[in-house]
N, C-alpha and C positions, 0 to 999 in steps of 0.2 A: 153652641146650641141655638144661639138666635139666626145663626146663618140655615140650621136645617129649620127651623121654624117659618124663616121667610120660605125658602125652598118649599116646604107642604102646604105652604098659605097660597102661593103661586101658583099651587098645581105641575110643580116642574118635578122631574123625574130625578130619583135621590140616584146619584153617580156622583161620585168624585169629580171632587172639585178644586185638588191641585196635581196639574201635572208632573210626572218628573221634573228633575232640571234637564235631564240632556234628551227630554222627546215628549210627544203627544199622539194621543191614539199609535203611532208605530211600535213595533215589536222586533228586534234582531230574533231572527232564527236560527240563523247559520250562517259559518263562515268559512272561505276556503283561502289558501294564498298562504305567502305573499307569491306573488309572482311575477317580481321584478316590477316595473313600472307599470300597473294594471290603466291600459286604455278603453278598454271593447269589451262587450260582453252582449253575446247570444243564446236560442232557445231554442232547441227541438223540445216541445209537448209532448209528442207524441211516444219520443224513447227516454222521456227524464232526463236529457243532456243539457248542461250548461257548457258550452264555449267561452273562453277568455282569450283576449287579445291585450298583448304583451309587448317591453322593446327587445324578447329577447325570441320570442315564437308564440304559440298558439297552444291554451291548454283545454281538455276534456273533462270534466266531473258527470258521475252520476249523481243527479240530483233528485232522484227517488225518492229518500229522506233527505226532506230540507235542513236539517239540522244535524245531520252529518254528512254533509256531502265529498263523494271519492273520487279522489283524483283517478283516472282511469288514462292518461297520457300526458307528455308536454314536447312540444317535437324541441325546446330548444337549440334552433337552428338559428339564432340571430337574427332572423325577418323581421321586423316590425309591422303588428295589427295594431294600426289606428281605428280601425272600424270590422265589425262585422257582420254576416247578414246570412240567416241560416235559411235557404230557398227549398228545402225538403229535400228528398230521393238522395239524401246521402250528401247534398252537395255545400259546402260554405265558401260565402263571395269574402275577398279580404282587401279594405283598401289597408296598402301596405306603405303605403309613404312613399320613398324615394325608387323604393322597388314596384309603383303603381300599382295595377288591378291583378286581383289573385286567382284560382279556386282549389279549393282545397276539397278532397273526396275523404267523408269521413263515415263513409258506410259503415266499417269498422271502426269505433270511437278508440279502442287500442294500438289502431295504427291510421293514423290520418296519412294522407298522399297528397302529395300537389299536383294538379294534373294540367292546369293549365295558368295561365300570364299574357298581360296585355301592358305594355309600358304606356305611363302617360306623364305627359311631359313635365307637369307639377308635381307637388307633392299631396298623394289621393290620403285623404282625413277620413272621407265620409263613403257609407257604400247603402244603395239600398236595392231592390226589384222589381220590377214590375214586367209581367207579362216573360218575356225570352230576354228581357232588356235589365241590366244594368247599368243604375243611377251612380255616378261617382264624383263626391266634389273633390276636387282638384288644388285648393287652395287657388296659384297664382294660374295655376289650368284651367280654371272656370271649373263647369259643368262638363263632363265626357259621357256620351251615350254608349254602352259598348254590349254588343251581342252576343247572348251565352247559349244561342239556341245548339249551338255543339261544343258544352262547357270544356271541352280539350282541347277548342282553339277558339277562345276570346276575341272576335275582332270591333274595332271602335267602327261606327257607324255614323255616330254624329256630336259635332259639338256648342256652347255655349260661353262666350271670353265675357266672363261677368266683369262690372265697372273695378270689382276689389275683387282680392282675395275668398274663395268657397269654403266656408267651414262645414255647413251642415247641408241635410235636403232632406224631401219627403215628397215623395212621387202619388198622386193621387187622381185616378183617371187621363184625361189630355193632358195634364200640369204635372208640371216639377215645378214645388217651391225649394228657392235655394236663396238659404243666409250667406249673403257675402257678408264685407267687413262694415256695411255703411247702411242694409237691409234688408229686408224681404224682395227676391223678383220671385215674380210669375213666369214661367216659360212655359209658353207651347210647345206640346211635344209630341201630337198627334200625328207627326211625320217628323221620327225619331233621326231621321237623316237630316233635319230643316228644324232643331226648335228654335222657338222664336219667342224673346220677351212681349207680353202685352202689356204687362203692370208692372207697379213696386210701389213699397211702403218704407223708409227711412226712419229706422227703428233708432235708440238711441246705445249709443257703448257697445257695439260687437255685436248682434246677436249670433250664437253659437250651436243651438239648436233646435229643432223643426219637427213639429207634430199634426196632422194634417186630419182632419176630421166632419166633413158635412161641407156648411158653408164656412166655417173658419179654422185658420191657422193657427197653433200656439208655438211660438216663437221664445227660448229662454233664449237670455240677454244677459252678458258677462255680471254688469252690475246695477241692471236696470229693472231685473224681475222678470216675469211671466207679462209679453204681451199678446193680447186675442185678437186678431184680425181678422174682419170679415170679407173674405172672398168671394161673395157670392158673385159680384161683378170680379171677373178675373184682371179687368183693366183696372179696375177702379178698387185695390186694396185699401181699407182703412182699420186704423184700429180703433175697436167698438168696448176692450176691457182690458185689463191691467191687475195683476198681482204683487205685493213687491216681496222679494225673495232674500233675508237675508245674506251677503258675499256672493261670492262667485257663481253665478247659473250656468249650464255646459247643456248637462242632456237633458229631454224632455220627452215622454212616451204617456199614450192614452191609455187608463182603463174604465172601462165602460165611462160613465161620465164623472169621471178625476184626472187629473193632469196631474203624473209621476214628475218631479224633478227635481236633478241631480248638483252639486258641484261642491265648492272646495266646503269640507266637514259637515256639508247638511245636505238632508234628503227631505223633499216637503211633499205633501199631497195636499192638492188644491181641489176643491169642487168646482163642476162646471153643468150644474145643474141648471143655471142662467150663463151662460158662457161671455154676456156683456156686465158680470159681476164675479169673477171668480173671485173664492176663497177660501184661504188656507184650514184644512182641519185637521191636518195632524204633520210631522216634520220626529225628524233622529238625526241628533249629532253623533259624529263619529270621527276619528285623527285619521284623516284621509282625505287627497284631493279627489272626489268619482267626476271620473270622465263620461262615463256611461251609463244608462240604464234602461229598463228593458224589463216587461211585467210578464207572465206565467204563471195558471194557477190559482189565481187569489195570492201571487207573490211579487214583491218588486226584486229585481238583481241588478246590482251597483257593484260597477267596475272603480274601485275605489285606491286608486295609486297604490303606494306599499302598503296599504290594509287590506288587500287581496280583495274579493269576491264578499259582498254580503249580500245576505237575502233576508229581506226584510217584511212584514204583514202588517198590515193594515186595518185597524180593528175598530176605527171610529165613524161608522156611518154614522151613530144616533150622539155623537156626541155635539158639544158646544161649537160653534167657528170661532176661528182664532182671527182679531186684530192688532197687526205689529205697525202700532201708530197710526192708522187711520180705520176708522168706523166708520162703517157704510149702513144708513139707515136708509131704506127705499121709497122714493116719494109717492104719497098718497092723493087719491083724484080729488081730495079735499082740503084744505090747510090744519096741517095736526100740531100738535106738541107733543116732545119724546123727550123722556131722560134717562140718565144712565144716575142707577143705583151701585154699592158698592154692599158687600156680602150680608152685611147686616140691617138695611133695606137703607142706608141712608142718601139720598141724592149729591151725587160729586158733580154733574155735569148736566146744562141743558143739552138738545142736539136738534140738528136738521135735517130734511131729506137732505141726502149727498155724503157726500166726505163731511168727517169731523175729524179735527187734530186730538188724537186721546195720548199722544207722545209722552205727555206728561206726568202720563197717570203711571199709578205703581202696576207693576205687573201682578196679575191674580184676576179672580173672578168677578165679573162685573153681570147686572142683569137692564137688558133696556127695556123701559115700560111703556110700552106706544098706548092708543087710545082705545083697539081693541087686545091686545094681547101683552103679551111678558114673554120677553128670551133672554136665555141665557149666551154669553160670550164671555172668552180668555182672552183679555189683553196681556200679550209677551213683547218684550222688546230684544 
């Protein structure tokens, strides 16, 4: 009672005020699988199709109802999709691993056909498009530009031998950003026969996946979290913001302004409503490595190792932000004093603009009290 009482005293809006244990604002929808070692997962909008990529082939679902979604093929051919990338008019690119670059004709979702192949001399992780050109990281192949303007016959055009190993990319106007093992490069690609490095940012532990948006990159990082880099200057990458992401980060995809991201048992949605502050507002655990993921809808789709396919929704715009160990109060053009209250209105913590260590604190609802306003936040560990 004294916590809804501070609550109506505040003027805060009466909503729950403990999350589950295993998630916040997220929601499971639906679930398909298992299907073998789930790497990949893509979207046709337009016919309700989810694509999954596998170590053993390539599967189809209609995903009309999100919450039961029907398996409608699985070629089961042994191929491996590490990555996939659904380009419209039927067609899906596959970076296939040792077997390189794909395309698969899935006009008919009950009988997908491979129509065409481009061998590349690594092993292809990452696949994306842009224009008649596919993007494909290579791991120890670098970057390979390869052209699908006659998707029956794939040929490479041009390449890129990054310092490490290519995990990830995201093609966005003249640029491909591509995470090798050590950072972000920049690559000119305005003459896809000739790209050429201008920049790079030296991100820390792997990063693994790449999301491209405006003037900044978001960059997931095996175990270093959501980094946001600003590429306005394309020579001159820096990083401007930072999220930290419980375990293992893999994939990372925009919706409207949230940053989807995936990896080993958690799924997080971060805000990027200031993109040189992002922060988490909602996450779902789940017993699954997801390698992948990928929005549609008002839905996230995670390719989540042997827990098959989940789809997931997102339901916390107007909720609390979440801090996992550091609170971020934002500095004022004047010298203030904040503090963090705890549910019953009692003061646990001074604070300052910037980072605050709140590590210590119990996990549960917390409210900061600046000098014109009161907010609420969920510190979780």
């Amino acid at each position: 009672m004294r916590a809804l009482a501070l609550a109506i005293s505040l003027g805060l809006p009466l909503v729950g005020v403990a999350p589950a244990a295993d998630s916040l604002n997220v929601r499971l929808v639906g679930t398909a699988g298992p299907y073998g070692y789930l790497y990949a997962v893509a979207v046709d909008s337009a016919r309700n199709l989810a694509f999954v990529g596998s170590d053993a082939g390539i599967g189809v679902l209609d995903v009309s109802n999100q919450a039961l979604p029907v398996r409608l093929s699985e070629t089961n051919d042994w191929k491996i999709a590490y990555d996939l990338c659904y380009g419209g008019n039927g067609l899906l690119y596959v970076a296939g691993g040792p077997m390189g670059f794909r395309v698969i004709y899935v006009d008919d979702p009950a009988q997908p056909v491979e129509i065409g192949s481009c061998q590349t001399p690594g092993n292809a992780v990452g696949v994306t498009l842009n224009s008649c050109f596919a993007y494909v990281a290579d791991e120890e192949g670098g970057l390979r530009i390869i052209s699908v303007a006659d998707p029956m016959r794939p040929v490479e055009v041009g390449h890129y031998d990054a310092p490490s190993p290519v995990q990830g990319l995201a093609v966005s106007g003249a640029y491909a950003y591509v995470a090798d093992t050590s950072g972000l490069r920049v690559v000119e690609v305005a003459n896809p026969a000739h790209p050429i490095e201008v920049g790079s940012y030296d991100t820390p532990l792997h990063p693994r996946g790449v999301a491209v948006s405006g003037d900044y990159a978001y960059v997931a990082t095996e175990v270093a979290g959501l980094r946001v880099v600003s590429v306005a200057d394309p020579t001159n990458p820096m990083r401007v913001g930072y999220c930290a992401t419980p375990g293992y980060s893999v994939g990372v995809t925009l919706r409207g302004q949230r940053a989807y991201v995936a990896g080993v048992n958690w799924f997080h949605v971060i805000s990027l409503l200031d993109p040189t502050k992002p922060v988490e507002v909602g996450d779902y655990s789940f017993s699954g490595d997801a390698r992948a993921v990928t929005a549609a809808g008002g839905y996230a789709y995670v390719a989540a190792q042997f827990a098959g396919l989940q789809i997931l929704e997102f339901f916390g715009d107007n909720q609390p932000p979440v801090a996992r160990g550091v609170l971020w109060v934002p500095p004022a053009g004047q010298p203030q004093t904040a503090s963090l209250l705890n549910v019953v209105g009692r003061k646990v913590a001074d604070l300052r603009a910037g980072q605050n260590d709140v590590s210590r604190l119990a996990t549960g609802v917390y409210f900061v009290r600046e000098a014109q306003a009161v907010r609420k936040v969920v510190i979780r560990h």
